[in-house]
ZAMARGU-4260 file (C-alpha; in steps of 0.2 Angstrom, whole numbers, plus 5000, padded with zeros to 4 digits):
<rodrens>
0) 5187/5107/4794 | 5197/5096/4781 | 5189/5093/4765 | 5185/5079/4765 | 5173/5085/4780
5) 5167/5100/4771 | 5162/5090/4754 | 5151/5078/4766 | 5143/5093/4771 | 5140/5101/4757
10) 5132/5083/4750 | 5119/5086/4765 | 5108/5095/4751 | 5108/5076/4740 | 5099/5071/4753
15) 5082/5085/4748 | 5069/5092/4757 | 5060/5075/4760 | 5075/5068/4766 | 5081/5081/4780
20) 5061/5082/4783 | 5058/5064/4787 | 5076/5062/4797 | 5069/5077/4808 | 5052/5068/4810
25) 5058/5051/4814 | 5071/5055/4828 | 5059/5068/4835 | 5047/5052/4837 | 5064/5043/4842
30) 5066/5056/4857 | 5046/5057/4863 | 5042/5042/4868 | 5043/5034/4848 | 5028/5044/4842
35) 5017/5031/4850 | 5001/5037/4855 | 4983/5038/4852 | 4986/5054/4842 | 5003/5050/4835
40) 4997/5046/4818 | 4990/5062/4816 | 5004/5072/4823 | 5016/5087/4815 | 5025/5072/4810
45) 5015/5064/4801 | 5006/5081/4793 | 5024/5085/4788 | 5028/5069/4780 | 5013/5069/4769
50) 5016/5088/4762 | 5033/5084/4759 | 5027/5070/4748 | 5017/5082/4741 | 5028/5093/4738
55) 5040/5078/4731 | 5026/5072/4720 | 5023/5092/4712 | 5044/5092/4707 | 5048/5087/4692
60) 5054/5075/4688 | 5047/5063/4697 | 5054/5046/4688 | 5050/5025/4691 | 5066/5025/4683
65) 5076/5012/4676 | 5074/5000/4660 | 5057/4995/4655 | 5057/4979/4666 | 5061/4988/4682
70) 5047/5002/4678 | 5037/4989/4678 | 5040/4982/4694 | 5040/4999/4701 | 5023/5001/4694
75) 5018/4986/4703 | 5026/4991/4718 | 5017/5008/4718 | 4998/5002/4715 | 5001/4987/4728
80) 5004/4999/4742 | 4993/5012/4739 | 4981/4993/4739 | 4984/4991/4755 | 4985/5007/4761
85) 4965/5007/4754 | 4961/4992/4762 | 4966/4996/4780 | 4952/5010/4777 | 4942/5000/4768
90) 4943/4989/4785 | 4935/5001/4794 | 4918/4994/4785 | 4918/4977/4796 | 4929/4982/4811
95) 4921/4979/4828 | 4929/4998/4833 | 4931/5009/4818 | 4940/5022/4825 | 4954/5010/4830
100) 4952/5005/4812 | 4955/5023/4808 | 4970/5026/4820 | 4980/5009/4812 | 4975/5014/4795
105) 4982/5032/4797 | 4997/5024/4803 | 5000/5015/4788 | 4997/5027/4777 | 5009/5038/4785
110) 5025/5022/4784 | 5020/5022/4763 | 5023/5039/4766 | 5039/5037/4775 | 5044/5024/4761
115) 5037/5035/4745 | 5047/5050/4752 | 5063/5043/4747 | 5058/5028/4735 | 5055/5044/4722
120) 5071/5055/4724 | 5086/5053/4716 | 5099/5045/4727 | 5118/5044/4725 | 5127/5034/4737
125) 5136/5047/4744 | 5121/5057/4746 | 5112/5038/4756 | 5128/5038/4767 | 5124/5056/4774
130) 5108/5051/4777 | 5113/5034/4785 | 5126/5044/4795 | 5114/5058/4802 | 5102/5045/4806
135) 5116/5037/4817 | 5120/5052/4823 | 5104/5057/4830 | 5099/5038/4837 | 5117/5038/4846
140) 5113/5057/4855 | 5096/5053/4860 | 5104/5037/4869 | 5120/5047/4878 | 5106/5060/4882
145) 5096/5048/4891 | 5110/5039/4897 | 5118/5056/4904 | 5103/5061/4911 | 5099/5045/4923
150) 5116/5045/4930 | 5125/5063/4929 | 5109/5077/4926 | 5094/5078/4936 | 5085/5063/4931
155) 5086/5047/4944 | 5090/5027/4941 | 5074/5025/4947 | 5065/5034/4933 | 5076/5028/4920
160) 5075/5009/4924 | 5059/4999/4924 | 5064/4980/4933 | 5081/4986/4928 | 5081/4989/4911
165) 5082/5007/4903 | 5064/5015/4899 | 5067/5029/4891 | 5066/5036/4878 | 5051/5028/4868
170) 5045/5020/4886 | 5045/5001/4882 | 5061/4992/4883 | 5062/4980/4868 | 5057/4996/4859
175) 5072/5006/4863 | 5085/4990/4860 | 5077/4989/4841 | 5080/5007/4839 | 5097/5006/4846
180) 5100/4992/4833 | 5094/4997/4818 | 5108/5015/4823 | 5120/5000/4824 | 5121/4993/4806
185) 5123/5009/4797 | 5135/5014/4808 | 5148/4997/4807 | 5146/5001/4787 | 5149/5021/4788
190) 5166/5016/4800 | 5171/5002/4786 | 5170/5013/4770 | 5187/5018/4767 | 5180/5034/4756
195) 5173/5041/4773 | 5184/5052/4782 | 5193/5049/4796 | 5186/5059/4810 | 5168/5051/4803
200) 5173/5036/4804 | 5180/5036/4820 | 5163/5044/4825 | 5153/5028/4818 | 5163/5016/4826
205) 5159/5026/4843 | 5143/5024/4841 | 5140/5007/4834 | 5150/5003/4851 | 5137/5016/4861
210) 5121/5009/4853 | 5126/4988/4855 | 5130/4990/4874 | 5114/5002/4876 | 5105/4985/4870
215) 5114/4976/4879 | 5110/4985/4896 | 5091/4984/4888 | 5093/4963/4890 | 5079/4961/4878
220) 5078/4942/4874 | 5072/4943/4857 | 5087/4954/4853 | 5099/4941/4861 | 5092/4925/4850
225) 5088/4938/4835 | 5106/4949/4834 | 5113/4929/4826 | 5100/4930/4813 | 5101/4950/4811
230) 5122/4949/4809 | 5119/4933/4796 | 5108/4945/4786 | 5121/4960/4787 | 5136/4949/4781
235) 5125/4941/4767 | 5119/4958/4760 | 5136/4965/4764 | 5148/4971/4746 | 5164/4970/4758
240) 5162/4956/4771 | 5179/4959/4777 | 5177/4976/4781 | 5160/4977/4788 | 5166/4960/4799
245) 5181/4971/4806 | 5172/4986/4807 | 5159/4973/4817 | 5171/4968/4830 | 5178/4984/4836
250) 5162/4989/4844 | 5158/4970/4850 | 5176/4970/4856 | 5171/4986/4866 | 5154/4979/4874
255) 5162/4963/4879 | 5174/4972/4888 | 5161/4980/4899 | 5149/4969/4900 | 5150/4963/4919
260) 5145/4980/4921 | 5132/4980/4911 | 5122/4965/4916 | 5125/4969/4934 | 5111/4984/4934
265) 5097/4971/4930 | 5104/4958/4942 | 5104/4972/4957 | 5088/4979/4953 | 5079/4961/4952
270) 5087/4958/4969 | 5076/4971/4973 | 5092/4981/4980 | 5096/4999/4977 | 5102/5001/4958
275) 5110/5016/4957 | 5126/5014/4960 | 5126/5000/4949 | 5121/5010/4936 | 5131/5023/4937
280) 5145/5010/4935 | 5138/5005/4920 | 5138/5024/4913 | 5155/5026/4916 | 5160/5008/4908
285) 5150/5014/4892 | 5158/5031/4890 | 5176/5022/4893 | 5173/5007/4882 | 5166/5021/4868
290) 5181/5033/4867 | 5191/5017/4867 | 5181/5012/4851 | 5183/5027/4845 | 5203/5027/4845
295) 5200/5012/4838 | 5192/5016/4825 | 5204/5031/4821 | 5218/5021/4821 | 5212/5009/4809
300) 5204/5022/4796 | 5222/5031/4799 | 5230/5016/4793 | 5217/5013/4782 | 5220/5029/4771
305) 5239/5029/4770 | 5242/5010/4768 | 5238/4996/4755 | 5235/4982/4762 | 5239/4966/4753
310) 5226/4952/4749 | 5231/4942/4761 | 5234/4953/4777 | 5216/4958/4771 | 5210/4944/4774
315) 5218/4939/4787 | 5211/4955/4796 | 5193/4950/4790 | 5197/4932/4798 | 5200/4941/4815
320) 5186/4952/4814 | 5175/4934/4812 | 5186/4926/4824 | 5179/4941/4838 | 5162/4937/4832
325) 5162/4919/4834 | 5169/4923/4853 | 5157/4935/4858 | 5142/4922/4849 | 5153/4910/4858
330) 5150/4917/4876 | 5133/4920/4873 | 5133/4899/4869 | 5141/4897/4885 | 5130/4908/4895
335) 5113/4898/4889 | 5123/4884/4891 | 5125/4885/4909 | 5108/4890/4911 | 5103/4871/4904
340) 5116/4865/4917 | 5117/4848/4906 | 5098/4845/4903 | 5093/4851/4886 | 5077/4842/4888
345) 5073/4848/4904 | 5077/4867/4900 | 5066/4865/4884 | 5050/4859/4894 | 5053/4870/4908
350) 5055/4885/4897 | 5042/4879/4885 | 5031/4879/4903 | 5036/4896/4907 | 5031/4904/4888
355) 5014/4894/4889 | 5011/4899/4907 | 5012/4919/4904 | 5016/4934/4917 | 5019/4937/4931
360) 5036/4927/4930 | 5048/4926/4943 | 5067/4925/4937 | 5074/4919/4952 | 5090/4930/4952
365) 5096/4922/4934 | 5102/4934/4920 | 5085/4939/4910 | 5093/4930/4895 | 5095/4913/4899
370) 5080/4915/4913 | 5062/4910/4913 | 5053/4914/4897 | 5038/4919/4903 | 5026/4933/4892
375) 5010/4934/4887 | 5014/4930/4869 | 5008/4913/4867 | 4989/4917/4872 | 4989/4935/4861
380) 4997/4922/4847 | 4984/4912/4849 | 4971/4925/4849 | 4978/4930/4832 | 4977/4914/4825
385) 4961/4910/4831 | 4953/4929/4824 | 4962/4923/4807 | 4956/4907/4807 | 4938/4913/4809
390) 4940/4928/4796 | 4953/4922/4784 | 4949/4932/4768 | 4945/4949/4775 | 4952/4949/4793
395) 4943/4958/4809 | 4949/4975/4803 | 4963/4987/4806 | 4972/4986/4824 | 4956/4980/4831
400) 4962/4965/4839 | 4960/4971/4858 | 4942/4968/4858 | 4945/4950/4855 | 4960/4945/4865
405) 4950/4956/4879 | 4937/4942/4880 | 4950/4928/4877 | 4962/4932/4892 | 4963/4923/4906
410) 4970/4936/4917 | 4969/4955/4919 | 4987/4958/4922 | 4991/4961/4903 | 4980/4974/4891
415) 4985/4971/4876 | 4982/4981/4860 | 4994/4974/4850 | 4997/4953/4843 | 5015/4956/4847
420) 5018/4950/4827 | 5019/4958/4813 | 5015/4943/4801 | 5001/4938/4815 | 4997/4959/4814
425) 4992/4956/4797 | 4984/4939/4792 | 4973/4941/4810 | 4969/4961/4807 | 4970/4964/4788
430) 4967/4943/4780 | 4973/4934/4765 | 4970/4950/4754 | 4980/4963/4767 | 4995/4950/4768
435) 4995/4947/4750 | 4994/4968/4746 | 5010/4969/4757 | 5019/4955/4755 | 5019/4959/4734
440) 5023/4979/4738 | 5037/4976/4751 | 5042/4960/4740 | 5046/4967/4725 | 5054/4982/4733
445) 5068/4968/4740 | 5067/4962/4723 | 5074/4981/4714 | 5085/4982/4729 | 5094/4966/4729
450) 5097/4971/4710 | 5104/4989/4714 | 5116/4978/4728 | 5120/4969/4713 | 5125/4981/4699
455) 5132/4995/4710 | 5150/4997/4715 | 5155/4989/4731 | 5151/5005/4740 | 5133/5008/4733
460) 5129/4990/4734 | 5136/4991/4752 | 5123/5006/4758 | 5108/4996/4749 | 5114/4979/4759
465) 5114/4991/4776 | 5096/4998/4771 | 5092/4980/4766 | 5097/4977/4786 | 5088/4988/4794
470) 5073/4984/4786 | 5077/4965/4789 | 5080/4967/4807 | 5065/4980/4812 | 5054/4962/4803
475) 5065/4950/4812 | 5060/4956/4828 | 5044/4963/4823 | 5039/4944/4820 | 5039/4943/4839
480) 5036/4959/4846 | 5022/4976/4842 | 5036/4987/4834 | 5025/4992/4818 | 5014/4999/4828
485) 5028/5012/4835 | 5033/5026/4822 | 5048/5030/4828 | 5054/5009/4823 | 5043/5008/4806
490) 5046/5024/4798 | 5064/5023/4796 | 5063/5004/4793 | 5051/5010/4777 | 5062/5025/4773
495) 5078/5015/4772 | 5068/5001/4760 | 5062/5017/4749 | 5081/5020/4748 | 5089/5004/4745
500) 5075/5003/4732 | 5079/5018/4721 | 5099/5022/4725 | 5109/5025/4710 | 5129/5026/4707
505) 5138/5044/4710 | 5140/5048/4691 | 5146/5035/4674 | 5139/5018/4673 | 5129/5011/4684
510) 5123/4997/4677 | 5105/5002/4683 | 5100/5011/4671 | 5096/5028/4679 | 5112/5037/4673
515) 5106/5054/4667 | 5104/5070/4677 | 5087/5070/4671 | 5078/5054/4665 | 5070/5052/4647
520) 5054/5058/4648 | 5048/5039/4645 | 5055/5034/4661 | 5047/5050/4671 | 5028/5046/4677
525) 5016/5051/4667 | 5008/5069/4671 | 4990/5062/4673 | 4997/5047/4686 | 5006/5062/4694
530) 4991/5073/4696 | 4981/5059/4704 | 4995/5053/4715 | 4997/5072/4722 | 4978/5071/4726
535) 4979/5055/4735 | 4992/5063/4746 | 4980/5079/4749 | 4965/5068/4754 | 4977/5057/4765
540) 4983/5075/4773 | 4965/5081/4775 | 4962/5064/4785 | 4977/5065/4795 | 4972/5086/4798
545) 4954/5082/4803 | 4959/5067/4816 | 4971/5079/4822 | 4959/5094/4825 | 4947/5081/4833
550) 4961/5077/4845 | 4967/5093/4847 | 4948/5098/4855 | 4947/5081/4865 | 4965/5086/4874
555) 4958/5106/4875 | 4941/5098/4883 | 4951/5086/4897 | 4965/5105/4899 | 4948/5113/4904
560) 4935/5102/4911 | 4939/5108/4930 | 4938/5125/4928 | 4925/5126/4917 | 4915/5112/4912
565) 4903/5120/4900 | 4915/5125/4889 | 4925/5106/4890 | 4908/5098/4885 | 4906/5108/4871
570) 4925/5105/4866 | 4919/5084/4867 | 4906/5090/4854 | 4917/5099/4842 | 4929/5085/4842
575) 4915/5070/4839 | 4906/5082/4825 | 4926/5080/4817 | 4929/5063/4823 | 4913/5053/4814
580) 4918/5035/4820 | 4925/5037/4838 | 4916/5033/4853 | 4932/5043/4863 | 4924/5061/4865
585) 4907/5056/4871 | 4918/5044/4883 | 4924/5058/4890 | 4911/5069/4890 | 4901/5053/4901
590) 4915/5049/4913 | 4918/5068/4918 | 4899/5071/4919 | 4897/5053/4931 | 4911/5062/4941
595) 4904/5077/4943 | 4887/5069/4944 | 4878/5076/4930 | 4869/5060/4926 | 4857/5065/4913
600) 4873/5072/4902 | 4883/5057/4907 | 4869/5044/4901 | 4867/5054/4886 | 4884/5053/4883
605) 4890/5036/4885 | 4871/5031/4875 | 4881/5042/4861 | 4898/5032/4863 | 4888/5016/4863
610) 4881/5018/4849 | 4897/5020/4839 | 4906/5007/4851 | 4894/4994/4855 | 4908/4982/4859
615) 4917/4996/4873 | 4916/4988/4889 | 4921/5003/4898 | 4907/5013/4892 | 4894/4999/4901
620) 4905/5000/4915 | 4901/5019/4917 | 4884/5019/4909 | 4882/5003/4923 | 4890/5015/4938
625) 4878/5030/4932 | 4866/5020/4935 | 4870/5017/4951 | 4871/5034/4957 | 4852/5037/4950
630) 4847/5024/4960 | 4841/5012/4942 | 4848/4994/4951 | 4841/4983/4940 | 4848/4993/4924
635) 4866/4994/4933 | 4867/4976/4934 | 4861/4974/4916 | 4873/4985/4911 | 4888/4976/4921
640) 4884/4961/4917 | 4887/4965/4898 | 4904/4975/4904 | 4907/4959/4912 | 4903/4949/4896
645) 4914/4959/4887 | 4928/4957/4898 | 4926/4942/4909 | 4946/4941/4918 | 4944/4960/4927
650) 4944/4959/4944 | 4938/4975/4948 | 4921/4975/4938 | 4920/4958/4945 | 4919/4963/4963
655) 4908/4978/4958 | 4895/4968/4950 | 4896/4956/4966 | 4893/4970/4979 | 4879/4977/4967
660) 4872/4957/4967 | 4873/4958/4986 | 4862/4972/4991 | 4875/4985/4990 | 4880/5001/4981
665) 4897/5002/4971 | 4905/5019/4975 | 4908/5025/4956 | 4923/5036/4963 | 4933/5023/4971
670) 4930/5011/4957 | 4938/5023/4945 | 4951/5028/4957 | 4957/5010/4956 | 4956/5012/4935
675) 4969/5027/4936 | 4978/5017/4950 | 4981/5001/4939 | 4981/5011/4921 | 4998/5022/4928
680) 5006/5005/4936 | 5003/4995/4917 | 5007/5013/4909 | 5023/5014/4922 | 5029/4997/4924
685) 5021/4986/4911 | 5030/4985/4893 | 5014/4978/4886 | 5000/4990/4891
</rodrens>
């Protein structure tokens, strides 16, 4: 190992406990389908993250750093997101369901977490690259594992692809293209940096070539009008345009080279012809195309170390690196542009048709880019507009918006959670003082960061431009998609802010402010502010612990209800005793007892889930189908017809309803039977369950 190597190494400890903790957590969330769940919040990651906080907090010292003005604004910074972090609980006082409330407000807890772990340690650039670089690092292996493992180990195209575009790993497509993205910033800068090593380097460039052609075999049409704005925001933030530009090109070089391969998967599989071999062809074009970056990259950083280049060739480099991206933008031109076949107007109305229309969509053999825009985003944006319009000031609470778009759809193809929109997310959910609260915390954290770009050396500035970018990108496409509400895409979007926000230079002079190993003690927080920090963090980790243990019973109960249901029921119990404002435990504890016709429990039990969820459709549904099997008619139909109230567009409920009407009796079994039937095909087949 050269030296260079070994002092890279030996700076993994710059990066502290917090940093190693919360790189472990987030590609572990990367890796298990993005830490998305009902009980990811309350996860080991999420546990882990706050203790390390806590820990963070208890070290001294702990600093805001910087001249009196920045403090200031660090101040502000710190007080507006604990704000907000208040009111998503505080939400849970006018939310429709509470304990969705509490699951979205546990998640944003744990992303101030995520940004309050770094923002309080002491980078160095050097120490910010490491992390950049193991971040890389493990976003590129869990793609080449996934990859590997459709096409050469014991995994099948058929499992890896869903309407032939890679599933795995976090299980919704757009989701996995973002994650690939935000790995590819960092890694174009790491291979740029002439101070890197050359094996490292080479390394980056690798995988900034693995991770764009893994989105582009993801065809994700936000990514492919998105990637324009996100590369606008990389150049502007950018210390060395040249560079980064050249270091941009080997890997777009690389992916256009094998593109035909790429887009061919997704045009096999929506011909509905067998895909493997199409894949496969696609594996071997990527690992090709990468080791091809990769000697690229080696020979550039070779030259790079043992030549000067003069000004001009400089430039003139940079100038071919722009020249490649203006191609590869320039084909992506001429790809839409073919799709319009000389009839802007035409393809604006029909696509406009398509967007308003919604699913199911029908592509008619076209590439899935320049193809029919059909989603179901315009109705859950208008739903969000409409709940903000109602509730302006306050909003309708913390991730409760599927209650609303649930009686607003027009279909039951689409159940969704989610507004698809980040800025919708919170002026719909969280209102005017939510949006305010975030805007100012993550606002002024831009602020400190465009002024560490400014006053560090081209390097340091360089790594706060790439965290800038990341950040900016997971936004950009979070505008039009549900990516905060996925862990394993917010969490290092936060952590890179938090780092951007508080880097410093690698020793002398820079210009921040921060130069001393240990800072005065008027910059340090104050011991009182630290004390009640630390116990914020502990209450937080006793929330996150009890909604854990709460889930914990509910998954022990649902392990053990066969064998023995006695002891399953009394799980359902232990976990609503811990989990105050859920209607989930006595849900479960109704629907096993309707199944194994113990009606007096299963009443009980969905009256008890009622009475925290009033607005659960479900839970009529079941009470409605309990009913049925004691015989109470005229209460079954009351109850369905309330289901039915609350979700008008399902089919199923519908026709249950209408046999009840008719004279006959609804079979409780089948009717569920179809419920697990279309939960696995929306859970299997359909990005926006």
């Amino acid at each position: 190992m050269s030296v260079a190597v070994r002092s890279w190494v030996h700076r993994l400890r710059g990066i502290g406990l917090g940093g190693a903790g919360l790189l472990v957590v987030v590609l572990v969330w990367g890796r298990d389908g993005g830490g998305f769940g009902i009980d990811s919040v309350v996860s080991w990651g999420a546990l882990l993250a706050a203790l390390l906080l806590v820990l963070t907090i208890a070290r001294p010292p702990v600093t805001l750093g910087g001249p009196s003005g920045e403090r200031r604004i660090r101040t502000v910074v710190l007080v507006a997101l604990v704000a907000f972090v208040a009111w998503n609980y505080l939400s849970l006082q006018w939310a429709d369901v509470p304990s969705d409330a509490l699951i979205g407000s546990n998640k944003t807890a744990v992303y101030a977490v995520c940004f309050l772990l770094p923002w309080l340690w002491p980078w160095r650039a050097n120490d910010a690259l490491v992390f950049l670089g193991l971040f890389v690092l493990g976003v590129s292996a869990i793609g080449a594992v996934e990859l590997a493992h459709a096409t050469i180990g014991s995994g099948s195209a058929r499992a890896y692809l869903q309407d032939g575009r890679p599933l795995p790993p976090i299980g919704y497509v757009n989701a996995n293209v973002a994650l690939w993205m935000m790995g590819f910033w960092p890694a174009v800068l790491i291979g740029s940096l002439r101070r890197v090593p050359t094996v490292i380097r080479a390394s980056m460039i690798a995988c900034a070539a693995l991770l764009l052609e893994l989105s582009l075999l993801g065809e994700s049409r936000g990514w492919f009008f998105l990637t324009p704005l996100a590369v606008g925001l990389f150049l502007l933030t950018a210390r060395q345009r040249m560079r980064v530009t050249l270091g941009m090109a080997l890997p777009l070089l690389a992916c256009v080279a094998v593109v035909g391969p790429l887009l061919r998967v997704y045009e096999v599989a929506d011909r509905g012809e067998p895909v493997g071999a199409a894949l496969d062809s696609a594996a071997a074009a990527v690992w090709v195309s990468t080791a091809g970056a990769a000697l690229a990259g080696l020979a550039w950083a070779l030259v790079d170390r043992r030549t000067t280049v003069p000004a001009r060739v400089h430039r003139l480099l940079g100038f071919a690196g722009m020249a490649a991206l203006v191609l590869t933008f320039a084909a992506g031109g001429v790809m839409l542009e073919r799709s319009i076949d000389g009839h802007p107007q035409r393809w604006v109305d029909q696509h406009w048709a398509d967007f308003t229309r919604g699913y199911p969509v029908d592509h008619e053999g076209q590439l899935r880019f320049t193809g029919s825009l059909g989603t179901d985003r315009y109705l859950q944006w208008r739903v969000a507009v409409s709940e903000f319009r109602d509730h302006p000031l306050i909003g309708i609470g913390s991730d409760n918006y599927a209650v609303p778009y649930t009686l607003m759809r027009n279909t039951d193809y689409i159940d969704a959670r989610y507004p698809h929109s980040t800025p919708l997310r919170l002026l719909s959910q969280l209102g005017l003082v939510g949006t305010v609260l975030f805007s100012l915390a993550v606002g002024l954290a831009v602020l400190l960061a465009l002024r560490r770009r400014r006053r560090l050396d081209v390097v340091g500035g360089g790594v706060v431009g790439v965290c800038l970018t990341v950040f900016g990108y997971w936004l950009l496409h979070g505008s039009i998609d549900w990516l905060w509400e996925i862990p394993a895409l917010a969490a290092p979007a936060f952590a890179l802010l938090g780092v951007g926000a508080s880097l410093r230079g690698d020793g002398g002079a820079d210009d921040v402010g921060v130069t001393e190993a240990r800072p005065p003690a008027d910059h340090r927080i104050a011991p009182a502010l630290t004390v009640v920090a630390a116990m914020l963090v502990v209450g937080l980790l006793a929330v996150l612990g009890v909604c854990w243990a709460a889930e914990r019973y509910a998954e022990a109960g649902l392990a053990t209800w066969r064998t023995n249901p006695a002891r399953a029921y009394a799980l359902f119990e232990r976990s609503a005793d811990l989990d105050r404002v859920g209607a989930r435990p006595f849900l479960l504890e109704g629907s096993i007892a309707l199944r194994r016709h113990d009606l007096p429990r299963a009443d009980t039990a969905l009256r008890s889930a009622l009475a925290r969820e009033p607005l659960n459709w479900y839970a009529w549904m079941q009470l409605g189908l309990a009913d049925v099997l004691a015989g109470r008619r005229q209460q079954a139909a009351e109850h369905l017809d309330r289901a039915q109230a609350l979700n008008p567009a399902d089919t199923i409920l519908r026709a249950a309803r209408k046999q009840l009407r008719a004279g006959g009796t609804p079979d409780p079994e089948a009717i569920n039977a179809l419920y697990l039937k279309e939960l696995n095909r929306r859970l299997g087949g359909n990005p926006h369950f």
